[in-house]
N, C-alpha and C positions, 0 to 999 in steps of 0.2 A: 592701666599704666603700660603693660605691653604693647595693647594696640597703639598707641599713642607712639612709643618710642620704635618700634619696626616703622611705622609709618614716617616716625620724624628721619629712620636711617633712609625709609627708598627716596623723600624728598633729598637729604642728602646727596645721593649717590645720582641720583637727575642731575643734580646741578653740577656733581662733577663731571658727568656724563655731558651735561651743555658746551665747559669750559674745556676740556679733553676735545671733546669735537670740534672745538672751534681750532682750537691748536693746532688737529690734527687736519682738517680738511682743508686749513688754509696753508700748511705744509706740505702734505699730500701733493697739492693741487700744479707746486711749481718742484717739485723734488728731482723730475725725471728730468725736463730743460735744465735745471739749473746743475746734474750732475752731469749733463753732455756739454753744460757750455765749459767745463773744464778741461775740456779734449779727450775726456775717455771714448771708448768704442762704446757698441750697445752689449758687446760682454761681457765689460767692467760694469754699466748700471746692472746687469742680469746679475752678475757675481754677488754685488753691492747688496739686491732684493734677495737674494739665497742665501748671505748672510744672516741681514738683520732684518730682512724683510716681515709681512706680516706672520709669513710660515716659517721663516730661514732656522740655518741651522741653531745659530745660537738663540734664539727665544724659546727653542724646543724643548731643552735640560731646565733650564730656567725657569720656564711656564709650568711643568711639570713638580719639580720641586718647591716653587712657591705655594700651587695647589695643597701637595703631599703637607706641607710645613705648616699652611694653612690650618689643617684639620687637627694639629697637634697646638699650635702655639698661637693661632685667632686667626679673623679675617683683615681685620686696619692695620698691621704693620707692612703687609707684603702692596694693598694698594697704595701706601703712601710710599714704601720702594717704588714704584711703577712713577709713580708722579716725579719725582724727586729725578729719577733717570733721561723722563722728557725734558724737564728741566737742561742737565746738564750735557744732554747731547742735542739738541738745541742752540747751546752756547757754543757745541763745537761746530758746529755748522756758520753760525757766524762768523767766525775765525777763518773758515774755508772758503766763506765769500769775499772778508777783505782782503785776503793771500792772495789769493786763487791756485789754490794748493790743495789738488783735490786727495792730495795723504790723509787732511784730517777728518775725509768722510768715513774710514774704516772706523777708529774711535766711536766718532758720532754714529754711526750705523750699529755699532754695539750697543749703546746708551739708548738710543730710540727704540731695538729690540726687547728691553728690558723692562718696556714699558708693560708689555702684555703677561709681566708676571702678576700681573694687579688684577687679570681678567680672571682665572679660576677663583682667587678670595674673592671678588666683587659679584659672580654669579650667584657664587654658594649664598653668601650674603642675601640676596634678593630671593633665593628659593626659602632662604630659613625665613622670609616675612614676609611667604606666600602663601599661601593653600597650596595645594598640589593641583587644583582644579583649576586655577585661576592665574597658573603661572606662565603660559604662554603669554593671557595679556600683560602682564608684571615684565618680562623680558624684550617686553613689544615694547612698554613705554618708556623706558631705559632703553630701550635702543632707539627712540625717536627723540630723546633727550639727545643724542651722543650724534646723533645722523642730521637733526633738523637745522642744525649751523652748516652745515655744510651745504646749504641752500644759495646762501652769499657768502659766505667765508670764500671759500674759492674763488670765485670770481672776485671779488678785494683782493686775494692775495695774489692772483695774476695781473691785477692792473698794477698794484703796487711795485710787483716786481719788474714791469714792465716799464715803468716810470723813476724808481728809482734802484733798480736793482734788488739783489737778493737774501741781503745782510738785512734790510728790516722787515722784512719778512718773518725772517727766522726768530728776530729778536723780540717779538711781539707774541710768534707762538713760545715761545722759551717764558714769556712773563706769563703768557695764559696757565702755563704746566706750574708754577708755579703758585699764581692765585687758589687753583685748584688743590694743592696740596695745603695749604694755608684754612683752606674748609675743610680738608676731611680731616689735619689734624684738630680741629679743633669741634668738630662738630659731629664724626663719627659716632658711632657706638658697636662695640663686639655683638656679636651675632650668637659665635658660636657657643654650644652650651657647657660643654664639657672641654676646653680647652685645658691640659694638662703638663704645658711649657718645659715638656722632656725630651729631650732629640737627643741621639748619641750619633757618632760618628759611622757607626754600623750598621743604625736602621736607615740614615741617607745611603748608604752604598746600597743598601738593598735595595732602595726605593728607584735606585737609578736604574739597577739591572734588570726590575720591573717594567721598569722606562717604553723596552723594545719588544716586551712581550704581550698583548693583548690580552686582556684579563678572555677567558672562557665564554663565558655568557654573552660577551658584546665583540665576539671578534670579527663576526660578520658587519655590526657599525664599524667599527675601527678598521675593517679592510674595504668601506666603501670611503668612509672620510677622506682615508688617506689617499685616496683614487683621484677623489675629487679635489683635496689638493694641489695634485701635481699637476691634474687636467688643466687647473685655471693659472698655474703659474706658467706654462710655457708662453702665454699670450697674453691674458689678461692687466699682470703682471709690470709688463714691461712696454702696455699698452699706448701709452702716453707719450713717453719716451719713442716709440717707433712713429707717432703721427706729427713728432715735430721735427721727427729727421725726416720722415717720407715726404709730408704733403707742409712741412712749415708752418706747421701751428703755430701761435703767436701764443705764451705763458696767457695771456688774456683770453683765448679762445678754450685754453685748456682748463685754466679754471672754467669756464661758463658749462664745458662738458662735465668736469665733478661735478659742480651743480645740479644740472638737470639730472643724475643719477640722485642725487637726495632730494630733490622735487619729490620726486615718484616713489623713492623708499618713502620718506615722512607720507604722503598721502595715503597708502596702502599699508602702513605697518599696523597700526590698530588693528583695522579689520582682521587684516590677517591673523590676527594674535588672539581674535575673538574664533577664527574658524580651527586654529590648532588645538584650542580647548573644547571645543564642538567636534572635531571630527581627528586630532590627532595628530601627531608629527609624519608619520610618515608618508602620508599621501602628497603634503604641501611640503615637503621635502621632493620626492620626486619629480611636482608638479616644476620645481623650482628649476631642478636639473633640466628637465625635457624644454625649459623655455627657453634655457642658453642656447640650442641649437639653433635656432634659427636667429639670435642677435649673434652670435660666432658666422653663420652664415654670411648676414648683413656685413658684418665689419671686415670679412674675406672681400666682397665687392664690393666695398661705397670708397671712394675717396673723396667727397665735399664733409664740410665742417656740418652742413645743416643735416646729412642723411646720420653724421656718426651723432650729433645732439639728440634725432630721434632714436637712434638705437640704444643712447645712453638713459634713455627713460623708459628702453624696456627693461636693459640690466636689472637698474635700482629695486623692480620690481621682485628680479630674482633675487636682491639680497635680500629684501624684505619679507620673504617667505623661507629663506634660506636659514640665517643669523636665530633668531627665536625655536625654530620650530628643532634643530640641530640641539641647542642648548636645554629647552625644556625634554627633548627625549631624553638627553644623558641623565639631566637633574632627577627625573623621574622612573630610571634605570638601578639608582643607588640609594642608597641609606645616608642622613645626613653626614655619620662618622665618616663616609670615604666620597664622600661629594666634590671636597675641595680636589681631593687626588685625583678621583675619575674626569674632572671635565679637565685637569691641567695635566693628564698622563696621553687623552684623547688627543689631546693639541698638541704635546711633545710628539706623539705617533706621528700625527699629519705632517709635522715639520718636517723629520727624520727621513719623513718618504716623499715627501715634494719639494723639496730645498732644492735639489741640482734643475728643478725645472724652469726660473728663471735664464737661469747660467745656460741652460740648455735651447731655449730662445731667444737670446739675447746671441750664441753664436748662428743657430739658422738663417735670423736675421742678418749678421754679418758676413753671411755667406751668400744666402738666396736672395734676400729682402724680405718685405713685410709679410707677403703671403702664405713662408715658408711656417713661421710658428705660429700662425691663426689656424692655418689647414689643421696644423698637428693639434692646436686648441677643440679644434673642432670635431676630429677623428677621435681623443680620448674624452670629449663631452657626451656622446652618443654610447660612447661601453659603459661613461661611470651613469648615464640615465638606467640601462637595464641594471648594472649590478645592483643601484639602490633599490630596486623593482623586486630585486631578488633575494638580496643579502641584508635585510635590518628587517628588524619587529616591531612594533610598537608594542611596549612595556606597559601592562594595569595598571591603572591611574587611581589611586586609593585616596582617600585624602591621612595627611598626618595628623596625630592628635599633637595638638597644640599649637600647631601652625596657624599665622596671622592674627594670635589671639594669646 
């Protein structure tokens, strides 16, 4: 009956992993055009990303305490917060496009940051109906659920937006984040074991003040994470947005670039998910980092659509080794009691320490142009390759009793 019902949660949590990815990659896709064509600079979009962005300030507190909350009061309430928030900031983005009143993208950028408090419950979730041996590939195939729409989502979502603007766009991912909540409320199942639905107002203060401190044991991941972070928001980031003001990318050309970065993640994520359980997170961790160097390279020199499409099928690869092999060292770092907090305390760090690095390239940009925060992307990708080299363990890999059984 367990195995049955773990198994019926990860079919679950794939398909909201499908529905979320479509939302998100066909948003994604036209976000950065569709916030320039409101007249802002590139250090209002850089602000915007440091915000709400995927590291930004505010999903950092959030992310963290959804975790923490998680491990005391279950996993399905805080992912179905997450859905419910893309949902509603979604809607405010519609409203931005029929105005053209780019005020109401602060709101909506808070709403769409809040979505990533669903991520620490929705990992823990997946390690608890894993083996510990087997959960590289387990966070390999949820993330190729969550990645593989993003193959044409993107490109739809740029032609759409190209053809009929950027109101239905939005309004389409707003029903996706929606459908998606509609399954896991109703089709979830709690994870966690001991959930004991007592929070006081004292143990959250604490929990925040923890927030900024690195637990002992993992302060050397926690000071490479956050390294890497910051490295990839000064360019990465704001990457889109800089190739449709420099070289006029057309929303259609920039979807077809998401795409090809999820071409190559989906192609490569298995495998990879099978060598992180063969040989461990940290090797294809660092493999991951050492790769960006020379696609930061490429995207310093190329100005054609077709040289940045190949570069963007290197990327993918580096998420694909990147995403799983990060999440299964934490998972396998802690105990399931502080699981949910460990991997949403990790991500609060990271935010905390790479948030101003949009904001941070997005004015180089307005100052130098495009090559000023790709150089910089590229100067801090090259320290955070050695520091991982230097600074993280890989944590014994035990199996737990009871896991996926």
């Amino acid at each position: 009956m367990a195995k049955r019902r773990l198994s019926s949660n990860l079919r679950v949590v794939s398909l909201r992993s499908v529905l979320v990815g479509l939302a998100f990659s066909m948003q994604r896709a036209i976000w950065q055009p569709f916030v320039l064509s409101l007249g802002v600079p590139m250090s209002t979009l850089g602000l915007l990303e440091a915000l709400g962005g995927w590291r930004g300030i505010l999903p950092a507190p959030v992310q963290y305490v959804g975790g923490w909350l998680s491990d005391r009061l279950g996993r399905k309430p805080f992912i179905v917060v997450g859905n419910l928030a893309g949902l509603l900031g979604a809607a405010l983005f519609v409203v931005a496009a029929l105005t053209q009143d780019w005020r109401w993208l602060f709101p909506g950028v808070a709403l769409m940051g809040l979505i990533i408090v669903a991520d620490p419950p929705q990992d823990s979730l997946v390690a608890e109906s894993t083996p510990a041996r087997q959960r590289g590939s387990a966070f390999s195939l949820v993330m190729v659920s969550w990645i593989a729409p993003g193959i044409v989502a993107p490109t739809i979502g740029g032609y759409l937006a190209g053809r009929w603007g950027y109101a239905p766009v939005f309004f389409i991912s707003g029903s996706l984040y929606g459908l998606a909540l509609l399954v896991i409320v109703r089709f979830l199942r709690e994870t966690l074991s001991q959930a004991n639905g007592q929070v006081t107002a004292s143990q959250i203060g604490r929990a925040l003040l923890k927030m900024v401190a690195p637990p002992r044991k993992l302060r050397g991941l926690y000071g490479a994470m956050a390294l890497d972070s910051f490295t990839w928001g000064l360019g990465w980031t704001i990457l889109y947005g800089m190739l449709t003001e420099t070289f006029g990318f057309t929303t259609f050309q920039i979807g077809l670039l998401s795409s090809m970065v999820s071409i190559s993640w989906v192609l490569s994520q298995l495998p990879i998910g099978r060598l992180i359980d063969r040989y461990g997170s940290k090797p294809v961790m660092v493999f991951s980092e050492a790769l960006g160097i020379p696609v930061v390279v490429g995207w310093l020199f190329s100005s054609s659509f077709a040289a940045f499409a190949l570069l963007q099928l290197a990327f993918g690869i580096t998420a694909a080794t990147w995403v799983p092999a990060q999440r299964a060292l934490v998972a396998n770092s802690v105990s399931e009691r502080e699981r949910g907090e460990a991997l949403g305390r990790l991500a609060a760090f990271q935010g905390l320490v790479g948030f101003p690095a949009p904001f941070i390239g997005g004015l180089l940009y307005d100052r130098f142009g495009f090559q000023a925060p790709i150089l910089a992307n590229l100067i801090f990708v090259t320290i955070s390759t050695v520091v991982l080299a230097l600074a993280i363990r890989e944590p014994a890999r035990e199996e737990e009793e009871g896991d996926g059984s």
